[in-house]
N, C-alpha and C positions, 0 to 999 in steps of 0.2 A: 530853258534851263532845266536839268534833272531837279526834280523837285518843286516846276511850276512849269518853265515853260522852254526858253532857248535856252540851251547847256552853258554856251558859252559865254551870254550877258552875268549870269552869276560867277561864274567862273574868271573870268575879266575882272569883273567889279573885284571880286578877293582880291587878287592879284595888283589892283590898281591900291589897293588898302595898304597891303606888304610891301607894294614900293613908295607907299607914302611915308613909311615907318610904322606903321599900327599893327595890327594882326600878320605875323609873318604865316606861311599855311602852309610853304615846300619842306612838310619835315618827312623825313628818310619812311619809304612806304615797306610792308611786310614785304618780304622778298616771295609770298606767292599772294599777295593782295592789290591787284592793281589795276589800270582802267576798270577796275571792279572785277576782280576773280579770274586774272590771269595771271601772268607773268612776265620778263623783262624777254624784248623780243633783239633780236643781233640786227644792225640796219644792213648787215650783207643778203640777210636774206629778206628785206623791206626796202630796196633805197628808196622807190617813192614816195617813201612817208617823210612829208616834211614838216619843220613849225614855223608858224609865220611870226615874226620878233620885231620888238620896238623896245629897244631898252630906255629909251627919250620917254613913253608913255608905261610902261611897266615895269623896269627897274632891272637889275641886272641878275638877282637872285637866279631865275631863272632864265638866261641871256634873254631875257625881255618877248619868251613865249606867251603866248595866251591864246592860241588857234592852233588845229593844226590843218594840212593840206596833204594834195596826192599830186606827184608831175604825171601830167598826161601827153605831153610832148616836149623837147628838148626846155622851151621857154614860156612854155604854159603849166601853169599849177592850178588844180580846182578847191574852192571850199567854200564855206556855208556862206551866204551873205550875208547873214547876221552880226558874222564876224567883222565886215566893214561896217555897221550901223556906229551912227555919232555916239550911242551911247554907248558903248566899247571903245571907240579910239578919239574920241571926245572932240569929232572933227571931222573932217573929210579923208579920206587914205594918203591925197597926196602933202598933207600937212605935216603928216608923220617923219621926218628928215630921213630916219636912217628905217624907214619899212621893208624890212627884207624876208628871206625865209633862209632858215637852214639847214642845210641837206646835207648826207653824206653822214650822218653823224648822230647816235644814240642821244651817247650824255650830254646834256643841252648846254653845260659849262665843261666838255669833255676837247680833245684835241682832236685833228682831223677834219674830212668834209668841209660845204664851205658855206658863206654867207652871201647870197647875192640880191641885189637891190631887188625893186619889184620899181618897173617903169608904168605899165598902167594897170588899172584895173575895169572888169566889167559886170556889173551885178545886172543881175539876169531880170531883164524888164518887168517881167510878169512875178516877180519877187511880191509874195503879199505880206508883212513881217504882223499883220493884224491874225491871220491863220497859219503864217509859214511856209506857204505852199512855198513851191519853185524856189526853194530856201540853197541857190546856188551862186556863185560868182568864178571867176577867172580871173589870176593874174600872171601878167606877160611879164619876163624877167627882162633884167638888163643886159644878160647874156648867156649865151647856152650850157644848160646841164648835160651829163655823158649820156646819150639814148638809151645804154646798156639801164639806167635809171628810171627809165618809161614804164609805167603800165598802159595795158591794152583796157580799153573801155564797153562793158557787157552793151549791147544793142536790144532792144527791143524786140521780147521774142527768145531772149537767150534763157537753156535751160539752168543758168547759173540762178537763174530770181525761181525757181522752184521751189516752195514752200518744203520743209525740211532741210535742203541744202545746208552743209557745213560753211560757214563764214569767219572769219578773220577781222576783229577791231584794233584799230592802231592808236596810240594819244601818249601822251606825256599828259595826262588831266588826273581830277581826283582819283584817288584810289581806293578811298574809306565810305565819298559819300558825304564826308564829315569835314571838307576841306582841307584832305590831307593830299600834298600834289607830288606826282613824282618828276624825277629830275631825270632819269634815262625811261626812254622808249619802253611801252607795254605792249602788249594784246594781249586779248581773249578770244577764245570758239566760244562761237554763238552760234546761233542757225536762223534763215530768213524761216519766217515764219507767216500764215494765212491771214492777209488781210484782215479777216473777219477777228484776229486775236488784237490787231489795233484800234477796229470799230469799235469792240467791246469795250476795249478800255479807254477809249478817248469819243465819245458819241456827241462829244458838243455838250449843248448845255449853260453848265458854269463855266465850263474848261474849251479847251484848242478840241476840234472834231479832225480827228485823220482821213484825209483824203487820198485813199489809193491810186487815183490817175497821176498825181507827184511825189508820193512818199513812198515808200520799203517799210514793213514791218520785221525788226530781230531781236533775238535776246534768246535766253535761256528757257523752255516751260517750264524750269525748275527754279529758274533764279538765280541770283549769286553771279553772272558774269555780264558784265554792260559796261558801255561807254558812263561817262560822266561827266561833270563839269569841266572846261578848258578842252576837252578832247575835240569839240565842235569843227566840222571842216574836215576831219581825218575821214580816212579811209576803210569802208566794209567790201572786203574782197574775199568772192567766191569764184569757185574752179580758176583761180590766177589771174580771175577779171574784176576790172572795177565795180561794184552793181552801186551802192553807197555812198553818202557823207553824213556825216553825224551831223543831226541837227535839233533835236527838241525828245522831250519824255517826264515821268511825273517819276520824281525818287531815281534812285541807279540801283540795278541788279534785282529789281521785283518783279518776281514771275505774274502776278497783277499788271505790272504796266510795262510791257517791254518799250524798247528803243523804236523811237522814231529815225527812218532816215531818208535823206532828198533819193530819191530816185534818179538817179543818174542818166540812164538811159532815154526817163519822158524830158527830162529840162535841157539837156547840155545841146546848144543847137548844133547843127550838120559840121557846120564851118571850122570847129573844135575840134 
C-alpha cells in the first residue's frame, strides 16, 4: 500500500468502506492532480489499460473498480496478485458473481467499451505477499478483446528497463494520497530509475527490502508524480512496451521512496 506496504489492500479497503456507506473517497480529483501529478489520459491512446470491477464487493460508485490491469493478449490481462488476496475480495476470485474488467473505456461510470467476465485466474506460484516479490497474476477472459487493444511485453534484456528511461503510469487510484480517487483514467511520466534508488529506500529492516531480481524501481527524483492507492495491477510502459505493474511503495509521489513495481519481464512465465 503507498503509505506502508501493498497500494492496493489500502486502496480496496477505502473503497470497501464507501460501498458500505461510511467514508465516500471518489470525490472529483484537480484536473492536473492525479495518479499523483499527472493528468487524465484518452483510452484511445491506452486501450490496454483496464479496471478489474465487482460491484457485488465494491459498490457501484465507481462501477465497482478497485484494481487496475494491462491486456497482454486478446483474453489474457495481467495484474498484481495482491489484488486477488482474501483480504481485498473477501474470498476467493471465483466467489465474486460478476468479476470482470472493463475495457475500452476512461470514465469508469462513462458509456462505451465493454465489460467482460473474467473465467479463470492465475496467481503466479512463487508470489510471496510476506516480501511481495513475484507480486503477479493473470486473468483469462470469457471472450476475446480487439488485438488492436494488446500491448507487447518488454523481455529481458530490453533497453526499455534502462535506468533513466521515460515511463508512463496508468490508474483510476488516489490522486491526493489523501483518499481522493478518480473516476476517469490518469497517468503520469515517471522514469525507471537505478535499482540502488529502491535499496536505499526500502533496505529491510522494519519495512519490505526491494528485491531487484522481481521488482522495477520508478518515480520522479524530484517527486510529485506516482502511482497510488487502487492503481495496483496497472501498467508502467516504456518505449510502447510493457516493463511494469504497480505493486507496493511508502507515501505516493516522494522523491524519498519512489514506486515499487513487479518486474514484468523476470515473473510473467514463457507460455503468457
Amino acid at each position: 500500500m503507498r503509505g506502508s506496504f501493498a497500494r492496493a489492500l489500502t486502496g480496496a479497503l477505502c473503497l470497501i468502506t464507501a460501498a458500505a456507506g461510511h467514508v465516500v473517497t471518489a470525490a472529483p480529483a484537480a484536473a492536473d492532480s492525479v495518479v499523483v501529478g499527472g493528468h487524465t489520459a484518452q483510452i484511445a491512446d491506452a486501450p490496454w489499460v483496464v479496471a478489474l470491477s465487482s460491484r457485488d464487493r465494491f459498490g457501484g460508485t465507481r462501477a465497482g473498480q478497485f484494481c487496475g490491469g494491462v491486456l497482454v493478449a486478446p483474453t489474457k490481462v495481467l495484474t498484481a496478485a495482491h489484488c486477488l488476496g482474501r483480504e481485498v475480495l473477501g474470498g476467493e476470485p471465483w466467489e465474486l458473481r460478476d468479476f470482470s474488467v472493463i475495457a475500452g473505456r476512461a470514465a469508469l461510470r462513462g458509456q462505451g467499451g465493454q465489460e467482460v467476465r473474467i473465467s479463470d485466474t492465475w496467481v503466479n506460484p512463487d508470489y510471496d505477499p510476506t516480501s511481495n516479490s513475484g507480486d503477479l497474476a493473470v486473468l483469462t477472459l470469457v471472450s476475446a478483446l480487439p488485438q488492436s487493444y494488446v500491448i507487447g511485453v518488454a523481455r529481458p534484456g530490453d533497453a526499455a528497463y534502462t535506468p533513466g528511461t521515460e515511463a508512463d503510469v496508468y490508474g483510476w487510484g488516489d490522486t491526493t494520497g489523501n483518499g481522493t480517487y478518480a473516476s476517469t483514467l490518469r497517468t503520469a511520466r515517471v522514469q525507471v530509475l537505478p535499482d540502488a534508488s529502491c535499496e536505499r529506500a526500502y533496505p529491510g529492516g522494519f519495512g519490505v527490502r526491494y528485491q531487484r531480481e522481481t521488482m522495477l524501481c520508478a518515480g520522479d527524483p524530484q517527486g510529485g508524480k506516482d502511482a497510488c492507492q487502487g492503481d495496483s495491477g496497472g501498467p508502467l510502459v516504456a518505449k510502447g512496451r510493457l516493463v511494469g505493474l504497480v505493486s507496493w511503495g511508502s507515501g505516493c509521489g516522494l522523491a524519498e521512496n519512489p514506486g515499487v513495481y513487479t518486474r514484468v519481464s523476470a515473473v510473467l512465465p514463457a507460455r503468457f
